[in-house]
C-alpha positions as CSV (number, residue, x, y, z in Angstrom):
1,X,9.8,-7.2,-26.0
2,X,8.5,-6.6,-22.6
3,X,9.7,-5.9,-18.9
4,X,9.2,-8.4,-15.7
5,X,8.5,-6.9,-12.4
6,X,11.9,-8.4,-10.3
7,X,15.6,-7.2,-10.3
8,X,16.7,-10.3,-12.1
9,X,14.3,-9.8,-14.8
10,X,14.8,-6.1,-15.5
11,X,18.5,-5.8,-15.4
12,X,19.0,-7.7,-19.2
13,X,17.1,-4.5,-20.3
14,X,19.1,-2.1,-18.6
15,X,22.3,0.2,-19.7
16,X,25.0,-1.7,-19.0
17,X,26.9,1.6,-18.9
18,X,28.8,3.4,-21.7
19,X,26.8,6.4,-23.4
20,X,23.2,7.0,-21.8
21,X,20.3,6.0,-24.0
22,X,16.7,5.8,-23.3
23,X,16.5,2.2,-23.9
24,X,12.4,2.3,-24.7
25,X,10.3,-0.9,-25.3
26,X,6.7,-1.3,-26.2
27,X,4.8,-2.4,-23.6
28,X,0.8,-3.8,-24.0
29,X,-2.1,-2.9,-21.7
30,X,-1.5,-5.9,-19.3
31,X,2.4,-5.0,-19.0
32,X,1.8,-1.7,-17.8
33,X,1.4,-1.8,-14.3
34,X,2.6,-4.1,-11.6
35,X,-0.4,-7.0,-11.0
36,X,-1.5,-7.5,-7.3
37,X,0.0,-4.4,-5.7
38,X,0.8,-4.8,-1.8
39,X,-1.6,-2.2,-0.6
40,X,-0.8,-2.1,2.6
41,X,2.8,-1.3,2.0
42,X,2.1,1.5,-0.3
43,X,-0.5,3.1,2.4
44,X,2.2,2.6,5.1
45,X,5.2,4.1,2.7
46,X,2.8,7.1,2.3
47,X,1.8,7.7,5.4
48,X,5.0,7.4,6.9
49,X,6.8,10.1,4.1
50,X,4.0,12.7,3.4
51,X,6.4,14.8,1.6
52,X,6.2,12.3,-1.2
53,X,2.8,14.0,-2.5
54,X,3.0,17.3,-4.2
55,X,0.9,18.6,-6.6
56,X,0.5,21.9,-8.5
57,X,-3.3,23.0,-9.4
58,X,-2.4,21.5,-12.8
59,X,-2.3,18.1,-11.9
60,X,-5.8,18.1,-10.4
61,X,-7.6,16.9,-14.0
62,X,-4.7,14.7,-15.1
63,X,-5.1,13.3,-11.5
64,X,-8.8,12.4,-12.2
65,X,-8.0,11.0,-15.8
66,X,-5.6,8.6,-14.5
67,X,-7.5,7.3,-12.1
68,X,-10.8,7.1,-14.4
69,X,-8.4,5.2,-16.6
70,X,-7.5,2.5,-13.4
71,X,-11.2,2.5,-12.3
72,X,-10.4,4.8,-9.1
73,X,-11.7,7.6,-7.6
74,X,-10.1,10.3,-6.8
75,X,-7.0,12.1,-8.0
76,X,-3.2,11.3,-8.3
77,X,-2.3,10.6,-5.0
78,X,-5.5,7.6,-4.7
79,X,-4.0,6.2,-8.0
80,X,-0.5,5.8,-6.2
81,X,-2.3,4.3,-3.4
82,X,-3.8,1.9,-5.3
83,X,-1.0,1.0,-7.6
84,X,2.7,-0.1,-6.5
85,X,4.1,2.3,-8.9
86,X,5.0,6.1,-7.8
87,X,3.5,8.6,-9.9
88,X,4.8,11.5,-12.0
89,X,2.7,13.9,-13.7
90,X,4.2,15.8,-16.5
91,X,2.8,18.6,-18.6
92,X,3.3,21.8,-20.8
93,X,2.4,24.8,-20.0
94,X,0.0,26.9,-22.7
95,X,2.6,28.9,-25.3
96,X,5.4,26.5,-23.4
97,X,7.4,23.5,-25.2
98,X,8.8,22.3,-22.6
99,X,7.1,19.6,-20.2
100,X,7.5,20.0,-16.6
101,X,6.9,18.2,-13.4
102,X,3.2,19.4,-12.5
103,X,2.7,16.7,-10.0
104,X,4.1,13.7,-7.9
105,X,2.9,11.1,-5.4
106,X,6.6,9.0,-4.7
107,X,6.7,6.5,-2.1
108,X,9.6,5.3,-2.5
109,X,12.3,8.0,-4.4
110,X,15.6,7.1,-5.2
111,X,17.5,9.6,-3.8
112,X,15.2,12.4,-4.5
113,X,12.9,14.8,-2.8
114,X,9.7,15.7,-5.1
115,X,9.4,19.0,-3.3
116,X,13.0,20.1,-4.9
117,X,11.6,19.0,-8.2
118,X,8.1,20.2,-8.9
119,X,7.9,22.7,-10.8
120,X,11.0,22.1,-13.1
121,X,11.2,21.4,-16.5
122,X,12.9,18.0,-17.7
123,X,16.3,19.3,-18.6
124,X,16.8,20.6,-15.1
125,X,15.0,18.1,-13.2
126,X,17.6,15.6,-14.7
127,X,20.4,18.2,-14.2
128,X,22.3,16.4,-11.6
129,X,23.0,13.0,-13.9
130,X,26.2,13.4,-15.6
131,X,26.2,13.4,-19.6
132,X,22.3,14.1,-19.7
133,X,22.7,17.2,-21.4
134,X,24.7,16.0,-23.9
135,X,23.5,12.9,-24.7
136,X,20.2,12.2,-24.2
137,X,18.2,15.7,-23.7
138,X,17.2,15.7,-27.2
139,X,15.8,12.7,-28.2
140,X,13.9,12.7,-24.5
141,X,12.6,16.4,-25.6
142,X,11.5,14.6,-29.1
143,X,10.0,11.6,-27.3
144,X,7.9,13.3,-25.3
145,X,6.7,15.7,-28.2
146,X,6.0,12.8,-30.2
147,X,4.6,10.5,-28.0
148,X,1.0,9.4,-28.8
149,X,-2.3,8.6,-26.9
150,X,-2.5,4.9,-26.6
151,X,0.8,4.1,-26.9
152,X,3.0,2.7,-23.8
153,X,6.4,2.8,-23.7
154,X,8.8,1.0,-21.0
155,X,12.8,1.3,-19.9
156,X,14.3,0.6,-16.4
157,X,17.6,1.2,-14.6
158,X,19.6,0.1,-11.6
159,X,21.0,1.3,-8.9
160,X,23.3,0.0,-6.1
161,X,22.3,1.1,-2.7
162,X,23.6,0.2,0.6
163,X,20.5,-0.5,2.4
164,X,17.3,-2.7,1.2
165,X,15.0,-0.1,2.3
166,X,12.4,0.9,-0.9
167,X,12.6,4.7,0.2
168,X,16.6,5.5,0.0
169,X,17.5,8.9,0.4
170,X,21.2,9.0,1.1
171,X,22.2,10.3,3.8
172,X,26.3,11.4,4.3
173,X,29.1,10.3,1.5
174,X,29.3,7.2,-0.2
175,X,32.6,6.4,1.4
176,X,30.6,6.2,5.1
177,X,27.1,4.7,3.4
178,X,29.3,1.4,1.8
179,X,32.2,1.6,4.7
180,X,31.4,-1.9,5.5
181,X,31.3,-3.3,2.3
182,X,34.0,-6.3,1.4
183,X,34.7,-8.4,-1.1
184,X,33.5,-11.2,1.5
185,X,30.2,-9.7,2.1
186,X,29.0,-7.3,-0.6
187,X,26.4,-10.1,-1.6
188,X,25.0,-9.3,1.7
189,X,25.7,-5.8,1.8
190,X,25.4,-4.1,-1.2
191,X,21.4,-3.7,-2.5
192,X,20.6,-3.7,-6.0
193,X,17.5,-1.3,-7.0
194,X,16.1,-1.3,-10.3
195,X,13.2,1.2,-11.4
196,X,11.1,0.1,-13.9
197,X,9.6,3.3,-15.3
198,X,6.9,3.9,-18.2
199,X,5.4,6.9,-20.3
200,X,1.9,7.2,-21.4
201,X,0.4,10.0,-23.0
202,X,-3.2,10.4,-21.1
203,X,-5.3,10.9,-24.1
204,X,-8.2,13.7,-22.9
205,X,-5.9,16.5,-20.8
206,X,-2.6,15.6,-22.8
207,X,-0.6,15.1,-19.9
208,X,2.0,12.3,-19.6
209,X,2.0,9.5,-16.7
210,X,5.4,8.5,-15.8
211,X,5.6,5.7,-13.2
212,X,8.3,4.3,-11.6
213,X,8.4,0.7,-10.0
214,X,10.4,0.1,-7.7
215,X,12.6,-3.0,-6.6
216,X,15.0,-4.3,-4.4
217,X,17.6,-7.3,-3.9
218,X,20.1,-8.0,-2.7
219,X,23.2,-8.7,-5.0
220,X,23.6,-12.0,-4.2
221,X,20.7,-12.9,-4.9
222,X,20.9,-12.1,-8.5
223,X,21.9,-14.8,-11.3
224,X,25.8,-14.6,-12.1
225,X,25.4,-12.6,-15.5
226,X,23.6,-9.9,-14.0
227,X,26.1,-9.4,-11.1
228,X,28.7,-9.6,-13.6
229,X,26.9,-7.0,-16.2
230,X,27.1,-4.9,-13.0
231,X,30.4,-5.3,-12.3
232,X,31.2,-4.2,-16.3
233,X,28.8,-1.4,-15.9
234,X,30.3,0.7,-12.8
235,X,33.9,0.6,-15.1
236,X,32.0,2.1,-18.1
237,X,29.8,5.1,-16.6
238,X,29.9,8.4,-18.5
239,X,32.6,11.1,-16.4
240,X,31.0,11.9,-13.6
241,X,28.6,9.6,-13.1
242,X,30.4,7.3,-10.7
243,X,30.8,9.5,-8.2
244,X,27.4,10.4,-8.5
245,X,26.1,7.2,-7.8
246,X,28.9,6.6,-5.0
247,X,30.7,3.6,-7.4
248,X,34.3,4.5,-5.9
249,X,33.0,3.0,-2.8
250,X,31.9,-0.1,-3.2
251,X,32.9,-1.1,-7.2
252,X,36.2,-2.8,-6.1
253,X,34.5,-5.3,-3.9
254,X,31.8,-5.3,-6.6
255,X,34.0,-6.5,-9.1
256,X,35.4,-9.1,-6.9
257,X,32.6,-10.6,-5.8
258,X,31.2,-10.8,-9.4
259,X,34.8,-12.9,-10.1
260,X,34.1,-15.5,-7.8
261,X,30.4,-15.6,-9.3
262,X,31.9,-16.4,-12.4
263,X,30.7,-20.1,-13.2
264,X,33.6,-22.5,-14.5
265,X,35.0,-23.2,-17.4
């Protein structure tokens, strides 16, 4: 089973809330990365947010694989240049079992600053998603140790966000970001993001890629089963992760906009 490159494609293969899960799909050569990048919007994106590039001297020969691998030059930052996914860089440290974040070239982060993460290890860099611990630290700890040279492996998730922008780092509470929201309008008004994120293992350093594609819509743009999946979803999230992704704010007229989406009987 693969992933498509649009919101309205990835969101069958999403969580549709309850317990957190990984949700991994095998992906082949050709599905890996997005075809035909926009270039000049990933050159703009990282000129215009610097930040988004950090790398520890670790990265550097990981860097240099990865692009090898794309036919680039150069080192992890070229190969998000050239690619319309952001790029993670994970790896262990020798005598360590944990993998940690070693380098980063994000254009456009959800909610996240790359400087706050790099460094950290995976349970902490996914510290502030409710349930994580719990339910999925494990089996993301086993992934990773198992995963294999060669081998792809693809999940996405979604997001809603109250502006289109590709870069959303959200700034104040989410009672002032989706004040303007309405039943009326939220097809307008409230943005639906969906990341669609892969693992490789690169097979020469032993470092993992993790990319993250990025896109945006509009909610009512979307068919009417995935706005009503949505509106399921923000009822079911584990404790705490709600409020985390600002759903008191902007589920109610969520939910009723999904009702009148609802095709007849």
């Amino acid at each position: 089973m693969t992933l498509g490159f649009c919101v309205d494609a990835l969101l069958p293969r999403a969580r549709g809330g309850g317990q957190l899960r990984m949700g991994l799909c095998r992906l082949g050569e050709a599905e890996w990365l997005q075809p035909g990048p926009d270039l000049a919007a990933r050159a703009a994106a990282f000129a215009d947010w610097p930040e988004g590039v950090q790398l520890t001297p670790k990265a550097e020969e990981p860097g240099r694989e990865l692009a090898a691998m794309l036919g680039a030059r150069g080192a992890l930052p070229e190969v998000a240049l050239s690619s319309h996914e952001d790029i993670c860089l994970l790896s262990r440290a020798d005598g360590e079992e944990v993998y940690r974040l070693i380098g980063a070239a994000v254009a456009w982060p959800t909610d996240w600053r790359p400087a706050d993460k790099l460094g950290l290890p995976l349970r902490a860099l996914h510290a502030p998603i409710a349930g994580y611990e719990e339910q999925l630290a494990s089996g993301v700890d086993r992934f990773m140790a198992t995963l294999r040279p060669g081998a792809i492996y693809g999940r996405c998730n979604w997001f809603i966000a109250p502006t289109e922008q590709r870069r959303w780092l959200a700034d104040g509470e989410a009672q002032e970001q989706f004040a303007d929201v309405t039943p009326a309008n939220a097809g307008e008004t409230l943005f639906v993001r969906s990341e669609r994120q892969t693992l490789r293992r690169l097979p020469r350093t032993g470092a993992i890629a993790f990319t993250i594609g990025v896109y945006v819509e509009p909610l009512g743009a979307l068919s009417p089963e995935n706005v009503a999946m949505l509106a399921r979803a923000v009822e079911t999230l584990v404790a705490g992760e709600g409020d985390r992704r600002g759903a008191p704010a902007y589920a109610a007229a969520l939910t009723a906009f999904a009702a009148e989406r609802i095709p007849p009987c």
